[in-house]
C-alpha positions in Angstrom: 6.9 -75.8 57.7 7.0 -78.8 55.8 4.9 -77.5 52.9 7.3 -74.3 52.5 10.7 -76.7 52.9 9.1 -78.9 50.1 8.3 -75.5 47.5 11.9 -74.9 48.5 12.9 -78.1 46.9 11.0 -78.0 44.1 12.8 -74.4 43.3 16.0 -75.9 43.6 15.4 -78.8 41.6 14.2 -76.5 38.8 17.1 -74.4 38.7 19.4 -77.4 39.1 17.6 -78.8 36.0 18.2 -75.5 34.0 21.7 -75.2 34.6 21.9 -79.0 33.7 20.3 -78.3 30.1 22.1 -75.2 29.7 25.8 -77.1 31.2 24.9 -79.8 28.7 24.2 -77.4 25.3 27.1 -74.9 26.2 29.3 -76.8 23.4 26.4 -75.3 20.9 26.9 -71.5 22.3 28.9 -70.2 19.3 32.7 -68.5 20.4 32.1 -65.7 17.3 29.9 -62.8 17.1 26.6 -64.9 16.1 23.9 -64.9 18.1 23.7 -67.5 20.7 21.3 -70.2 20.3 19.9 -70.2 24.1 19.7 -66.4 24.9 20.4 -63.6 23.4 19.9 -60.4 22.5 19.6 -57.3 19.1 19.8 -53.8 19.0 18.6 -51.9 16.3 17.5 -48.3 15.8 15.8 -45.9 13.0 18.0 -44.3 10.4 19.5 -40.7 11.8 18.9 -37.7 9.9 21.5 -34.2 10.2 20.7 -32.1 12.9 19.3 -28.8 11.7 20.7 -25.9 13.4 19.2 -23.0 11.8 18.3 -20.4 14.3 14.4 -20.3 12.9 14.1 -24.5 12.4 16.2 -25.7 15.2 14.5 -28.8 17.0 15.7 -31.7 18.9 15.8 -35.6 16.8 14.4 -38.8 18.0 15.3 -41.8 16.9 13.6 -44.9 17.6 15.7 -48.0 19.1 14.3 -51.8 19.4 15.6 -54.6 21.8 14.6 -58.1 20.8 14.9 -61.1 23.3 16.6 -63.5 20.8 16.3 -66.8 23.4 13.7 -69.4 22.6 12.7 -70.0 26.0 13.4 -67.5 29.3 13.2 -64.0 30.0 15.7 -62.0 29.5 17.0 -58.6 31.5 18.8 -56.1 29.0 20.8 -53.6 30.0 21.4 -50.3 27.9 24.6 -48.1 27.6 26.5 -45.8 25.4 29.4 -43.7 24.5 29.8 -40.3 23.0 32.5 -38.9 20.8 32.9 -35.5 19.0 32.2 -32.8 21.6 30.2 -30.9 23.6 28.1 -29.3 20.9 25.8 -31.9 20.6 24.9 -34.4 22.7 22.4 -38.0 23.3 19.7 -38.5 25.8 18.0 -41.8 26.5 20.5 -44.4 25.7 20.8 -45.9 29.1 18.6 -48.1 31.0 17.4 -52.0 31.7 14.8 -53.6 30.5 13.2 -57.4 31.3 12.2 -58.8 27.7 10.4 -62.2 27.3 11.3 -64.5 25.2 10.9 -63.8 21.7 9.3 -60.5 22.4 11.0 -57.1 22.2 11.2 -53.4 24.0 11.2 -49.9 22.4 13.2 -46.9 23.9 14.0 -43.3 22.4 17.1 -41.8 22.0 16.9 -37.9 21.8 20.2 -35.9 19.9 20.5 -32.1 20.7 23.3 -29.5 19.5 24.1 -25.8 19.7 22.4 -23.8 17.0 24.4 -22.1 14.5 27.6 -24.5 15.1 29.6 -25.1 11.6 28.3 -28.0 9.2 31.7 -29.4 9.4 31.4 -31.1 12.6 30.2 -34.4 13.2 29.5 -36.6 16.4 30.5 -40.6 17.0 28.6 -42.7 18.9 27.9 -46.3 20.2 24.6 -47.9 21.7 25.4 -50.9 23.6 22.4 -54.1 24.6 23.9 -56.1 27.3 22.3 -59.4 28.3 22.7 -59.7 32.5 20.1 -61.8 33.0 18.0 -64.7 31.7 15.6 -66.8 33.4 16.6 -65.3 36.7 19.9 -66.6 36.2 23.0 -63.8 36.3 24.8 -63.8 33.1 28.6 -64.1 34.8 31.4 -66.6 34.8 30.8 -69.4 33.4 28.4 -68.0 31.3 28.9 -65.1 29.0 27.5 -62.5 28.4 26.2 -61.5 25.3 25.0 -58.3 23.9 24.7 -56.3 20.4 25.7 -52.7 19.3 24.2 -49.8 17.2 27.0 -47.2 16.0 26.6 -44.0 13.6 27.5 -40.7 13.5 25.2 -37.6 14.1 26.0 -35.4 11.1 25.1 -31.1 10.9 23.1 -30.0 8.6 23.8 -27.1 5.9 21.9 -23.9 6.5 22.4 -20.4 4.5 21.6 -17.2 6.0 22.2 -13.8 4.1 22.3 -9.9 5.2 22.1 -7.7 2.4 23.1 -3.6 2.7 22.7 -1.6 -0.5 23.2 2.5 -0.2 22.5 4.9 -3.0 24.6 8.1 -2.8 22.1 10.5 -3.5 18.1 9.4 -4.1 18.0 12.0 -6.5 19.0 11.9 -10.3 18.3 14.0 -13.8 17.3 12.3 -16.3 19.9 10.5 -18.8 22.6 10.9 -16.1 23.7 7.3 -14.4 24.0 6.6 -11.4 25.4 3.8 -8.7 24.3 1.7 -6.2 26.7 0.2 -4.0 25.8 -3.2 -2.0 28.1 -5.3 0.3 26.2 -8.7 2.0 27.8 -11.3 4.4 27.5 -14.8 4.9 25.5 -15.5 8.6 25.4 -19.7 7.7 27.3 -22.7 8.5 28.7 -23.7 5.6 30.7 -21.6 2.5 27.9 -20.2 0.4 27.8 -18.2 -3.1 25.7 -15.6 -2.8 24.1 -13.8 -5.5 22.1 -10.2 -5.0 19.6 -9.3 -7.7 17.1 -6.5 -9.0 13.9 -7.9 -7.9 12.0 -5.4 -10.2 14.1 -5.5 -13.2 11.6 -5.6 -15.8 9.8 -2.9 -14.7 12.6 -0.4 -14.8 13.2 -1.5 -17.9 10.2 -0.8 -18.7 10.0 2.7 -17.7 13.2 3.3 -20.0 16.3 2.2 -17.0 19.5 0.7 -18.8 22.2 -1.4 -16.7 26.0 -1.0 -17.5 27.8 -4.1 -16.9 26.3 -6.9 -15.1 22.4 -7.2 -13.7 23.5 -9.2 -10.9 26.9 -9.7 -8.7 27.8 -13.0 -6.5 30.5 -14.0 -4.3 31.7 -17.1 -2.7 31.8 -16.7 0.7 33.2 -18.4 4.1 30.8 -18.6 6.9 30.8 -15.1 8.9 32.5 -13.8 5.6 31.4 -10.1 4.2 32.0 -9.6 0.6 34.1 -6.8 -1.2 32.3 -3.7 -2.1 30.1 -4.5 -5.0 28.2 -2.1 -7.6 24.8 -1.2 -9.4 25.8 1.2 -12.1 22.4 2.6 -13.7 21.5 5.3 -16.2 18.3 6.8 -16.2 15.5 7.1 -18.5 16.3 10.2 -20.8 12.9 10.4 -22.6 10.7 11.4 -18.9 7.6 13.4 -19.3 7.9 14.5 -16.2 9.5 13.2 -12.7 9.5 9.9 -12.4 9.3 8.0 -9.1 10.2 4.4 -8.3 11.6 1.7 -6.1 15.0 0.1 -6.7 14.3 -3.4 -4.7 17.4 -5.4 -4.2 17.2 -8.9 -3.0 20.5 -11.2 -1.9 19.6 -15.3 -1.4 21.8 -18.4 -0.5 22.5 -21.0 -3.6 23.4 -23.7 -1.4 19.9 -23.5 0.6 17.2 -22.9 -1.4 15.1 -23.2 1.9 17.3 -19.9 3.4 15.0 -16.6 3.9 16.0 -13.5 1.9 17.9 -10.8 2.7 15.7 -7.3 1.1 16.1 -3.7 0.6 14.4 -1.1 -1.2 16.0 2.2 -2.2 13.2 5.0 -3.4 14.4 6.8 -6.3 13.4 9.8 -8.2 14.3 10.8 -11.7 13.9 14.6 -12.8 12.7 15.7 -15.9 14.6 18.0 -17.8 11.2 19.9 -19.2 10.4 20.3 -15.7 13.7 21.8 -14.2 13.5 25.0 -16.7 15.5 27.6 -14.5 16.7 31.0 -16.1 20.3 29.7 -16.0 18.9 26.6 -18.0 17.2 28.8 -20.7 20.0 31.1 -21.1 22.0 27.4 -21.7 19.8 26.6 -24.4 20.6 29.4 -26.8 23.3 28.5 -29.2 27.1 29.9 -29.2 26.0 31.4 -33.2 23.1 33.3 -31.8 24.7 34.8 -28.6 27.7 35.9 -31.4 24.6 37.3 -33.5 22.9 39.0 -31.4 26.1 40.6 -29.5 26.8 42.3 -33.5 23.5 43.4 -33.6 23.7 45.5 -30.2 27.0 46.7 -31.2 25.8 48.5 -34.5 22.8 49.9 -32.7 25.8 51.6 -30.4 28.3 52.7 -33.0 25.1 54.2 -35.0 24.4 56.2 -32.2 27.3 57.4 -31.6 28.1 58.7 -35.3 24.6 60.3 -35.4 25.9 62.1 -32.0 29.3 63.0 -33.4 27.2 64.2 -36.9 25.4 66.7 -34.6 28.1 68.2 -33.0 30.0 69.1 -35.7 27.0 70.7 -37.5 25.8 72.6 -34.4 30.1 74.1 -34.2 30.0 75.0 -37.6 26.9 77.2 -37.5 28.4 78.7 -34.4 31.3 79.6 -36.5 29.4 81.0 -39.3 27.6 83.4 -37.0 30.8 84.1 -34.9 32.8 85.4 -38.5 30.1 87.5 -40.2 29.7 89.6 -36.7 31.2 92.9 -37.3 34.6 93.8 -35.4 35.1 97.1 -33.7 38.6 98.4 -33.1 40.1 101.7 -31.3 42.2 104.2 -34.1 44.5 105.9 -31.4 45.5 102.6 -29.8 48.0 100.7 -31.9 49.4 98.5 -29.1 46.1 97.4 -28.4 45.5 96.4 -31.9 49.3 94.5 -31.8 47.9 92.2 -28.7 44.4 91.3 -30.1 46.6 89.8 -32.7 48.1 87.5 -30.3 44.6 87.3 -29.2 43.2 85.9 -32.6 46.0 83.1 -32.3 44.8 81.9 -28.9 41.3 82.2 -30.0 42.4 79.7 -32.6 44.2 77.3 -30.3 40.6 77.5 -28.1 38.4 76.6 -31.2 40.7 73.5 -31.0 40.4 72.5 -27.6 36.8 72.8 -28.5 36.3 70.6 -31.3 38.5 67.9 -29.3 35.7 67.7 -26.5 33.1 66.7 -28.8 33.3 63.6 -27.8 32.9 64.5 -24.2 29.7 66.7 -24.5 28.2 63.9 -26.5 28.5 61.3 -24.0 27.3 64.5 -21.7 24.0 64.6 -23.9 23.8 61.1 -23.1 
């Protein structure tokens, strides 16, 4: 009992003789922010780098934080806290906690940041670290001594990140050759930030090649908001003219992001086929390709052949009549003596008969095209 009551005493009489050093050097503890003398505490932690979040290279940063037990002499018990600004969208693990640091030495701890993907690059996070010393050499930093401590402060910041969707749609996949042609293409902006971007010909030089001409420009871009979709833009294209035969390609459109060189394309290819004119020869086509001079020509031509057929038709007629008539005159005419009125109506017979040779010689045209 004695033993114990005397380890009691020495105890005291230590901690009596700390606070006594520490009473008699608290004129040196320094009333602004530098560090105390006698016990102490800093904070410090690793640069922070923007948060990507890009749907495909999202990941959680940690940043490394040191605690460094300032005092000469003593342990020391730290004590971490923090506050957060800015929002929900992001937020810190692993700033809290307390730590016992000797003297002199120092403590690592890791402070994790997360945020929602896809949030705009606009928005940006506050936030404090605080290093509170409560304790040193087992003594309770409270009234009258006070307590010291050390901050880290920074902001967590969003990274850029472009992200394109490309549409292109051909109105017909067919064309003939020399004839133009459009393709019309329309892409929207899926990043966080504003974004111009551009839509090329990926193969260019090979349709050029094969004898494809562009009219206008050989590329279109557009400044866009995020979420944005640009206006209607246009391909206009015209076709080899000089084609062997049908030719059949690719039209392969590509759009990318300016402002992230990193972003993944946005691709499309369109097959196309271009049609000979050699090989599209159709019996409308060849009737086309005779001139306006030889149609006219050739139209004279069949009309001679007609009229001189039907003048060698009307020269027939008349020759075959007019031996008929011969024959019909020099045929001898019998008439009846004793009948005198007879004789008086085949006169008015003879005039018909004269009227009839006319009606006759009137339907030569009709018999001919009869013959026919």
């Amino acid at each position: 009992m004695e033993r114990l009551s005397l380890e009691w005493l020495n105890m005291r009489s230590r901690s009596l003789a700390v606070l006594i050093v520490v009473a008699l050097m608290m004129p040196l503890i320094p009333t602004s922010n530098a560090q105390n003398p006698i016990f102490g505490v800093q904070l410090d932690c690793a640069d922070l780098p923007e948060l990507d979040v890009s749907p495909s290279g999202y990941e959680p940063i940690d940043v490394i934080c040191t605690i460094e037990n300032t005092a000469a002499v003593g342990a020391t018990k730290v004590e971490i806290t923090s506050e957060w600004l800015g929002g929900s969208e992001a937020s810190m693990i692993g700033a809290t906690g307390e730590y016992s640091i000797d003297a002199g030495g120092s403590e690592e701890f890791t402070v994790t940041f997360t945020g929602d993907t896809k949030q705009a690059s606009s928005n940006s996070y506050d936030f404090e670290i605080f290093a509170t010393v409560t304790e040193w050499s087992s003594i309770p930093m409270n009234e009258p001594f006070p307590q010291e401590n050390d901050s880290y402060t920074d902001t967590l910041q969003i990274a850029s990140y472009g992200a394109v969707e490309l549409q292109a749609v051909a109105l017909t996949d067919t064309v003939s050759a020399g004839f133009e042609f459009i393709i019309d293409v329309q892409f929207t902006n899926n990043g966080n930030d504003a974004d111009n971007i551009r839509v090329d010909i990926v193969n260019l030089n090979n349709l050029k090649n094969q004898g494809f001409s562009f009219i206008g420009s050989e590329f279109v871009a557009e400044q866009l908001a995020p979420g944005a979709t640009s206006s209607p833009r246009q391909f206009i294209i015209l076709a080899p003219s000089d084609t062997d035969g049908d030719l059949n390609t690719d039209l392969q459109f590509r759009a990318s992001s300016t402002s992230d060189p990193n972003a993944e394309f946005s691709e499309t290819n369109i097959p196309f086929t271009v049609e000979s004119s050699k090989s599209s020869g159709s019996l409308a086509d060849g009737i086309s390709e005779v001139g306006q001079d030889d149609m006219i020509l050739y139209g004279a031509i069949a009309g001679g052949v007609i009229l001189l057929l039907l003048l060698l038709g009307v020269v027939r007629r008349s020759v075959k009549k007019k031996n008929a008539k011969q024959i019909d005159e020099a045929a001898p005419i019998e008439l009846d003596a004793d009948d005198d009125d007879d004789q008086e109506v085949d006169e008015f017979d003879d005039l018909f008969d004269d009227l009839d040779d006319v009606v006759i010689e009137s339907d030569e045209f009709d018999d001919l095209l009869d013959d026919f």
